[in-house]
C-alpha positions as CSV (number, residue, x, y, z in Angstrom):
1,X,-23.5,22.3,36.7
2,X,-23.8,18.8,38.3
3,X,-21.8,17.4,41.2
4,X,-19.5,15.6,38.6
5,X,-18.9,18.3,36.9
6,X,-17.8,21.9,37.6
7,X,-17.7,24.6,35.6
8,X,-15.8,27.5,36.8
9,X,-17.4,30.9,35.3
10,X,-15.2,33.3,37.4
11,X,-15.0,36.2,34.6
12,X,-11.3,36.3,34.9
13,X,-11.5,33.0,33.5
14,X,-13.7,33.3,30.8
15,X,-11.9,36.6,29.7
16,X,-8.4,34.7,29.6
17,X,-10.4,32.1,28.0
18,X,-11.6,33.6,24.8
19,X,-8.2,35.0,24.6
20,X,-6.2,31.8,24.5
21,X,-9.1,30.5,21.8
22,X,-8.4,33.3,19.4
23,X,-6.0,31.7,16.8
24,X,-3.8,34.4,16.3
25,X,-2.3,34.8,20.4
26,X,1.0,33.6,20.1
27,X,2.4,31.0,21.9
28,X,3.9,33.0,24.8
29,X,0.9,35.0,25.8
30,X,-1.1,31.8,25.2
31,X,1.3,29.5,28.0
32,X,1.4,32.9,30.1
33,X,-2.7,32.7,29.8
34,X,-2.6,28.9,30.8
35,X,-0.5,29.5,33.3
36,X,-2.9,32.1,35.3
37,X,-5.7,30.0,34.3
38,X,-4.8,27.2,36.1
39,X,-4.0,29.0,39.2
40,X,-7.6,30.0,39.2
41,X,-8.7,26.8,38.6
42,X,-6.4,24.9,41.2
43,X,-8.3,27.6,44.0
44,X,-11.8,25.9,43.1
45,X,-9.8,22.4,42.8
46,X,-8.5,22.8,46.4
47,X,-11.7,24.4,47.6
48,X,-12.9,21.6,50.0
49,X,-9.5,20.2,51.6
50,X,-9.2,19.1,55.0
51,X,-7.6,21.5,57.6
52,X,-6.7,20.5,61.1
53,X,-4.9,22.9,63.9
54,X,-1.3,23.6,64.8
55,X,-0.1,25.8,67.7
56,X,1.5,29.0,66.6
57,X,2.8,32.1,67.8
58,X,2.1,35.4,66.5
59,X,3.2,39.0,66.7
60,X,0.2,38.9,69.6
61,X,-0.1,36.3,71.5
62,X,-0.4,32.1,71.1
63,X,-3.0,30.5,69.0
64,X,-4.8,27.5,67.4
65,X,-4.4,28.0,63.3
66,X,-5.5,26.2,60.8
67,X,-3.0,24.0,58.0
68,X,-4.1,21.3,55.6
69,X,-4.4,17.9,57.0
70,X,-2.6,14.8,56.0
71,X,-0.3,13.6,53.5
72,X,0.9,16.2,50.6
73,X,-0.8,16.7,47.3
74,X,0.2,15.3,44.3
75,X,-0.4,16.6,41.0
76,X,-0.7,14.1,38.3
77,X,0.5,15.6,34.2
78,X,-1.3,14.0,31.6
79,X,2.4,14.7,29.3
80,X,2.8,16.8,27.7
81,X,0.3,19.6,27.2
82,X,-0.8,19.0,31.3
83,X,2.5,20.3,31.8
84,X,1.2,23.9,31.3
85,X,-1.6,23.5,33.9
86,X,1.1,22.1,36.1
87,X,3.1,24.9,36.9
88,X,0.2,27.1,37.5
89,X,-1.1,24.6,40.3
90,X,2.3,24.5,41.5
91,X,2.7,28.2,42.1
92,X,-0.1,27.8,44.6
93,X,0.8,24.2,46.0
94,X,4.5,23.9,46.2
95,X,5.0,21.5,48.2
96,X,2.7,18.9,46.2
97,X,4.6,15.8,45.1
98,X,4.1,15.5,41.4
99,X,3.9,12.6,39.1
100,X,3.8,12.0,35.1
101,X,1.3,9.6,32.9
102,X,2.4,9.5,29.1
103,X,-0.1,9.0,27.3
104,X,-0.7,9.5,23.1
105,X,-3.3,9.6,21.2
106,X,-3.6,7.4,18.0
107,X,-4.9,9.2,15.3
108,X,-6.3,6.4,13.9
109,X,-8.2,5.1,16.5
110,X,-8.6,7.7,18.8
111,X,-7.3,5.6,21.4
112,X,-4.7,6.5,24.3
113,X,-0.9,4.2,24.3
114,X,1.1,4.7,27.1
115,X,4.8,5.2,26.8
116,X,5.2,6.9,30.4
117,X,4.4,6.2,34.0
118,X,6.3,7.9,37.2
119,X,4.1,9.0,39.9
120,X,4.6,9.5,43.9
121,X,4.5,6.9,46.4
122,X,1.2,6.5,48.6
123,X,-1.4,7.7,46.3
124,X,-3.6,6.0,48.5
125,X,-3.3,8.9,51.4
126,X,-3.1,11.5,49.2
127,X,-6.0,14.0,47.0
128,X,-4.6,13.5,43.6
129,X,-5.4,16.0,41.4
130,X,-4.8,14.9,37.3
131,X,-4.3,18.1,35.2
132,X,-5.1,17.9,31.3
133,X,-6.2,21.1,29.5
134,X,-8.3,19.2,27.2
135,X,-11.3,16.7,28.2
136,X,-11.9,15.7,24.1
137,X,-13.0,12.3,23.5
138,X,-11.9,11.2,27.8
139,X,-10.1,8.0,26.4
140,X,-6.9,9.3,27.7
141,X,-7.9,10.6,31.0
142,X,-10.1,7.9,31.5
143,X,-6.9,5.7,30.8
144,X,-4.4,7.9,33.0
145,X,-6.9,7.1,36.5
146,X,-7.7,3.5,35.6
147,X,-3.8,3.4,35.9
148,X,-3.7,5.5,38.8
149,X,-6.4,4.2,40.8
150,X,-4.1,0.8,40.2
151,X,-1.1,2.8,41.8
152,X,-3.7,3.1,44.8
153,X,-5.2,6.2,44.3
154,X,-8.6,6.8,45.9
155,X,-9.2,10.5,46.3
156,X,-9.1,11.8,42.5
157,X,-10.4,15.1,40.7
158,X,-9.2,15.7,37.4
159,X,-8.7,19.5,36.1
160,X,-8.9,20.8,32.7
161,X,-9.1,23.7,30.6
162,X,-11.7,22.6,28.2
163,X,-14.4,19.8,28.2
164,X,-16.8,18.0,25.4
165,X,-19.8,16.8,26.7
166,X,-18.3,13.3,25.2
167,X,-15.6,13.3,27.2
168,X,-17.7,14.1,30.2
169,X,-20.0,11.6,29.9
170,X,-17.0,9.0,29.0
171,X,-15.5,9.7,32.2
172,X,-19.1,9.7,34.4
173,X,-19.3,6.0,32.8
174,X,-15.6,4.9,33.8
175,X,-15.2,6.9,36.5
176,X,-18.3,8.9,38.8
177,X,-16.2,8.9,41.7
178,X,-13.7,11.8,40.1
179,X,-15.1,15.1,39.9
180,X,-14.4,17.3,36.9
181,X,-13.2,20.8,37.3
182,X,-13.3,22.8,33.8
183,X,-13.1,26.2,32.5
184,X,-16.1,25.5,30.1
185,X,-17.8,22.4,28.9
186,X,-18.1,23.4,24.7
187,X,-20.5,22.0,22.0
188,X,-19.0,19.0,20.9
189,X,-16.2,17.2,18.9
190,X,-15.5,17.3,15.4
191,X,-14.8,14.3,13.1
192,X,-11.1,14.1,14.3
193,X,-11.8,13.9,17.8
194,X,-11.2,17.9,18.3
195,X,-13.0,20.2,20.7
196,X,-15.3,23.0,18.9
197,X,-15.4,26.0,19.0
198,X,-12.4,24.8,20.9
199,X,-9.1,25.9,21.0
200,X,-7.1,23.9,18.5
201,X,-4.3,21.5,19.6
202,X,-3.3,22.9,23.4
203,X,0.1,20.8,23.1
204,X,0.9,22.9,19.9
205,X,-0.5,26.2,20.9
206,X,1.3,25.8,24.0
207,X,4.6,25.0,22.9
208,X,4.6,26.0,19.2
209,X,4.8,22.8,17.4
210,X,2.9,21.6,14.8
């Protein structure tokens, strides 16, 4: 583990893990998987945030309680398969403002095109957190916070599912200032541009295309 990159080996995790990698769980225990996944991610995500004070009353007596400081959240998709991190987040931050970068890869170059961008206003005062499940070759994540850092955004982490140590160090190049938050970093990618051991295509898996 380094400081730009966490890996979060809570055995829940890694359990639910090796279950969405096996190639025969079917595509609605595999989104019900990334769904609780990334609710125990989003806890380690939203481990350091700021707190201030507000009066409140309890059942007791009057006291000093802590909330989160500043403006909300906002979540940041990488569309479409950072959709199924998304709603896991959500469950546990509902009242983050959410935002969406489309972004796909060309198979021929490996490089990200952009056919999307809608994302919450004041980025600048807010922790963004950009949710992908898969950190492969970091071309398109690396492209989705170059864009958002030009929407204003200073406070980034990005959160995903799975990492190469390609797309790690792609992203510690472009950007050291964003920490990674990852459910495993794996060996390496293949000749296509695919995690392994992996998990195959998360888009596909998640939403049972091909």
């Amino acid at each position: 583990m380094t400081e730009h990159l966490t890996i979060v080996e809570h055995p829940l995790v890694q359990h639910k893990l090796t279950l969405m990698r096996e190639k025969n769980t079917s595509t609605g225990e595999f989104r019900h998987l990334l769904r609780e996944i990334s609710l125990l991610l989003a806890y380690e995500v939203t481990r350091e945030l700021e707190l201030t004070t507000r009066g409140i009353e309890t059942p007791m007596m009057e006291m000093e309680a802590p909330v989160l400081k500043g403006k909300k959240l906002a979540l940041i998709s990488i569309l479409r398969a950072g959709n199924g991190l998304l709603d896991g987040v959500m469950e546990l931050i509902p009242s983050a403002r959410v935002g969406f970068v489309g972004l796909y890869r060309d198979e021929e170059t490996l490089k990200p095109v952009q056919y999307y961008f809608k994302v919450p206003e004041g980025l600048e005062d807010r922790l963004v957190i950009v949710v992908d499940p898969m950190l492969a070759t970091g071309n398109s994540s690396v492209a989705a916070i170059d864009l958002l850092k030009q929407a204003g955004a200073t406070n980034l982490r990005f959160m995903c599912l799975l990492a190469a140590p390609e797309g790690v160090e792609r992203m510690k190049q472009a950007h050291p200032d964003v920490p990674i938050i990852t459910a495993a970093l794996d060996e390496k990618l293949n000749d296509k541009g695919y995690i392994v051991p992996g998990l195959g295509d998360a888009g596909d898996r998640m939403f049972g295309t091909k």
